[in-house]
py3Dmol code that shows the C-alpha trace and the ligand (Angstrom):
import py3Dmol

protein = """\
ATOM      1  CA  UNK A   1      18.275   3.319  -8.745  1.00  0.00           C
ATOM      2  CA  UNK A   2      16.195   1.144 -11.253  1.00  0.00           C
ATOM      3  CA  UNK A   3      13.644   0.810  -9.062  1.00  0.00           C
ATOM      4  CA  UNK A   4      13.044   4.573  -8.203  1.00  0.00           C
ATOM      5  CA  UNK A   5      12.659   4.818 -11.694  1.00  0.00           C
ATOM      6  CA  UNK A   6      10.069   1.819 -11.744  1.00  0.00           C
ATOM      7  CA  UNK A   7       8.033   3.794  -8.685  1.00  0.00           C
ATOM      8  CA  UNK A   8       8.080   7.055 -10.342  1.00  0.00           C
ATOM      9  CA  UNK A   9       7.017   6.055 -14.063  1.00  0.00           C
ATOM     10  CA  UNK A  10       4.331   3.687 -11.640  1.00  0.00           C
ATOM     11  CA  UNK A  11       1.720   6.674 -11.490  1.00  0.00           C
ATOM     12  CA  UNK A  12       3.030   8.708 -14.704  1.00  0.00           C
ATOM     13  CA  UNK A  13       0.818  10.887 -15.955  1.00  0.00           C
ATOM     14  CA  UNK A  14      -1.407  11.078 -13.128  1.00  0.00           C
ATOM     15  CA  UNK A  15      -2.406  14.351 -12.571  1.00  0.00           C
ATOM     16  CA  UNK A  16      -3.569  16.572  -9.369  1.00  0.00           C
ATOM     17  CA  UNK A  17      -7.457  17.490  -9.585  1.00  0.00           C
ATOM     18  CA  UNK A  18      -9.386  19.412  -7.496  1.00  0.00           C
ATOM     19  CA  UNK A  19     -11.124  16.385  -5.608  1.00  0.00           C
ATOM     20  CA  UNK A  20      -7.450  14.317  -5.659  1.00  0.00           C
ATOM     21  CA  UNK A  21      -5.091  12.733  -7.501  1.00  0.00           C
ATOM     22  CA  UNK A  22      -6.913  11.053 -10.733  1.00  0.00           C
ATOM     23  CA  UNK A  23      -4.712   8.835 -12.478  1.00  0.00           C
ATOM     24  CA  UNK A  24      -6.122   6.721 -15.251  1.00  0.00           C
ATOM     25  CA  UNK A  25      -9.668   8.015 -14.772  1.00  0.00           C
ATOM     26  CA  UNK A  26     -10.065   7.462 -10.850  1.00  0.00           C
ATOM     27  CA  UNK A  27      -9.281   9.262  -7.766  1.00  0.00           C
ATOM     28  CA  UNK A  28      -6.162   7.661  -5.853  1.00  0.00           C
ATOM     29  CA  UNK A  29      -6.425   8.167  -2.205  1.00  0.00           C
ATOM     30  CA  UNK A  30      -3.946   8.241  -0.071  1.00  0.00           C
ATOM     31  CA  UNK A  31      -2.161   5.133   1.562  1.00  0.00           C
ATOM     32  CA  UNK A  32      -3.047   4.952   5.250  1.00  0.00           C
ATOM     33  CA  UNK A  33      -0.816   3.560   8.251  1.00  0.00           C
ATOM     34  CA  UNK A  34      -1.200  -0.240   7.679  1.00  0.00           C
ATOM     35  CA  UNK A  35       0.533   0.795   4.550  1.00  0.00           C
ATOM     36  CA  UNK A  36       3.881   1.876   5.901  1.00  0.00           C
ATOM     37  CA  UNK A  37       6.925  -0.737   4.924  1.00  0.00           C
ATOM     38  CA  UNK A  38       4.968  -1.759   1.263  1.00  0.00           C
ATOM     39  CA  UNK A  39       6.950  -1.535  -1.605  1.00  0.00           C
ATOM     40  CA  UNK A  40       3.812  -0.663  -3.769  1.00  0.00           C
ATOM     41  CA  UNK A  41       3.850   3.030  -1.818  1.00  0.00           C
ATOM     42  CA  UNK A  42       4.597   5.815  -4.149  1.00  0.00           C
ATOM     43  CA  UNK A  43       5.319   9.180  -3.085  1.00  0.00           C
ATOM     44  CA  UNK A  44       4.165  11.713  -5.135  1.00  0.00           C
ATOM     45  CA  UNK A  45       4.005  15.813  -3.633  1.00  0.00           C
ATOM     46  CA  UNK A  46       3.185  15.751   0.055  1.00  0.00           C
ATOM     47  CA  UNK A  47       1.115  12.231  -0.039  1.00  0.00           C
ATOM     48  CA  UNK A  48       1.964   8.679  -0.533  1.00  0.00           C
ATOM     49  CA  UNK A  49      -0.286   6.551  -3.047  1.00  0.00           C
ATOM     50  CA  UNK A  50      -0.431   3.229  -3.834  1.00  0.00           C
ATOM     51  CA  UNK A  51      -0.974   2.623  -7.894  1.00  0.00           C
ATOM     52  CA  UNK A  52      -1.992  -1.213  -7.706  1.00  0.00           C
ATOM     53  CA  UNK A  53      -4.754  -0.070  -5.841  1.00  0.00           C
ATOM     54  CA  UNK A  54      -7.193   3.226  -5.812  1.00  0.00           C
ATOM     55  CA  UNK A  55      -8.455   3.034  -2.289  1.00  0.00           C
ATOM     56  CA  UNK A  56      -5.893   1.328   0.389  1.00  0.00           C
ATOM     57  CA  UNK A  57      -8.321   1.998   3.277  1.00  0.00           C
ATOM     58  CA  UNK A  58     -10.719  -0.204   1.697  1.00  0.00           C
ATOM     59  CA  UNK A  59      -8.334  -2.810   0.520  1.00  0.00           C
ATOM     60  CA  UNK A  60      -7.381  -3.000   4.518  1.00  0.00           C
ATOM     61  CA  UNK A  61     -11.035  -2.926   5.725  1.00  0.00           C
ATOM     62  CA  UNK A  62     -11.779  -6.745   5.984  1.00  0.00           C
ATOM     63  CA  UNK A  63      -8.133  -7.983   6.924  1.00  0.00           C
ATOM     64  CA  UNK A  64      -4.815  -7.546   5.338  1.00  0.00           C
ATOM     65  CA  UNK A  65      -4.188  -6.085   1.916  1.00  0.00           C
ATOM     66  CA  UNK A  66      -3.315  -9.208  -0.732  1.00  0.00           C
ATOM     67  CA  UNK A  67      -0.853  -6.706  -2.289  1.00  0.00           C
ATOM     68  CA  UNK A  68       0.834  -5.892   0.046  1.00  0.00           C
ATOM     69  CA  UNK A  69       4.503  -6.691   0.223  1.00  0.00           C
ATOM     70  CA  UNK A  70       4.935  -6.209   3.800  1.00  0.00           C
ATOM     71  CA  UNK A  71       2.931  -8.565   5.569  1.00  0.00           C
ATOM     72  CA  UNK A  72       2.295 -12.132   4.717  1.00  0.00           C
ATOM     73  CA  UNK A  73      -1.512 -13.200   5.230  1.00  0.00           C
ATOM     74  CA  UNK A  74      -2.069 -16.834   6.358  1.00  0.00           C
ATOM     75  CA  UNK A  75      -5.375 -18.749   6.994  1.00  0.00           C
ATOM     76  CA  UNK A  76      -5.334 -20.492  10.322  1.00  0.00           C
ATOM     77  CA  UNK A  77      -7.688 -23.562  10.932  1.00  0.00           C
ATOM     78  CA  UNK A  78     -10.597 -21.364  12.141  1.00  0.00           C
ATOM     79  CA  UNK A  79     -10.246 -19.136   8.753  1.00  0.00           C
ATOM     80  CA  UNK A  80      -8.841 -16.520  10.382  1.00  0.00           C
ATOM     81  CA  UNK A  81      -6.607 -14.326   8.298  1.00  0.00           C
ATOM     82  CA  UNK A  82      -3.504 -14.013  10.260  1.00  0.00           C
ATOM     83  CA  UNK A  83      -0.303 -11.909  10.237  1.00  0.00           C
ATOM     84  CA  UNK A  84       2.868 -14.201   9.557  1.00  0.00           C
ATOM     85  CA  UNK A  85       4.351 -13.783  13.371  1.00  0.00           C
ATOM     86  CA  UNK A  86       7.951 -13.182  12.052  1.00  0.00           C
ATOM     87  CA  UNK A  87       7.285 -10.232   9.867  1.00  0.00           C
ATOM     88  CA  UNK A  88       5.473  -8.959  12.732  1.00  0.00           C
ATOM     89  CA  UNK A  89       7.909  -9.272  15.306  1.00  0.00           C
ATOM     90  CA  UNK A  90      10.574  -7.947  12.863  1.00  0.00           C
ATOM     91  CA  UNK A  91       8.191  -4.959  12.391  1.00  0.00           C
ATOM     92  CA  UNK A  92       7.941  -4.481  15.383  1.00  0.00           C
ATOM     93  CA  UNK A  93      11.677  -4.610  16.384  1.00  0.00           C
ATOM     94  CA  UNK A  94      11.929  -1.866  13.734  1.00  0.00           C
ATOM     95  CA  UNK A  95       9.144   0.286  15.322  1.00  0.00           C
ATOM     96  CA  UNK A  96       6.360   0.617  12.737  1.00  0.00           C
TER      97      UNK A  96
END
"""
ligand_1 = """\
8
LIG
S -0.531 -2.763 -2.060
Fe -1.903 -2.707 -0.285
S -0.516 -2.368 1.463
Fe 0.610 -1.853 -0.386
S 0.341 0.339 -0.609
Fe -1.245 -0.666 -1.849
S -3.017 -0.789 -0.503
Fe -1.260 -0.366 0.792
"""
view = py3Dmol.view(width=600, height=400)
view.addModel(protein, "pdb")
view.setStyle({"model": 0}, {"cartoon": {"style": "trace"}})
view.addModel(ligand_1, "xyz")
view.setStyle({"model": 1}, {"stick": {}})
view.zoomTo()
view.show()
């Protein structure tokens, strides 16, 4: 219960423009799929939006999102971001 509070007061006072949702002076996009499962994910009207960050598809562009509370990003000996394999076989098991 305390934490739906904590989600909804997390974009308070954003409010629904014509080109989106602007909250503190920018426009939030929406989350996209590589967000499902994050805690950060706020729903707000028909859309979920993330209010750590203004523009998930970008944050997800080069790798996985360092907010996200989802997935665990490791660096293998190449440099390679990785997914940690149990949270993505336990994803997985859950279908998303
Ligand atoms: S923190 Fe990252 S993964 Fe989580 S909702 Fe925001 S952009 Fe998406």
């Amino acid at each position: 219960m305390a934490d739906d509070k904590k989600k909804a007061s997390a974009l308070a006072g954003a409010v629904m423009t014509a080109e989106g949702l602007s909250y503190k002076g920018m426009i939030m996009n929406p989350v996209v799929e590589n967000c499902t499962g994050c805690d950060r994910v706020v729903a707000l009207e028909d859309k979920s939006y993330c209010p750590t960050y203004a523009q998930p598809e970008k944050k997800w562009m080069r790798g996985i999102c360092n907010f996200a509370t989802h997935v665990k990003a490791t660096v293998d000996k190449e440099g390679k971001t990785k997914v940690n394999p149990l949270k993505a076989s336990k994803r997985a098991a859950k279908g998303r």
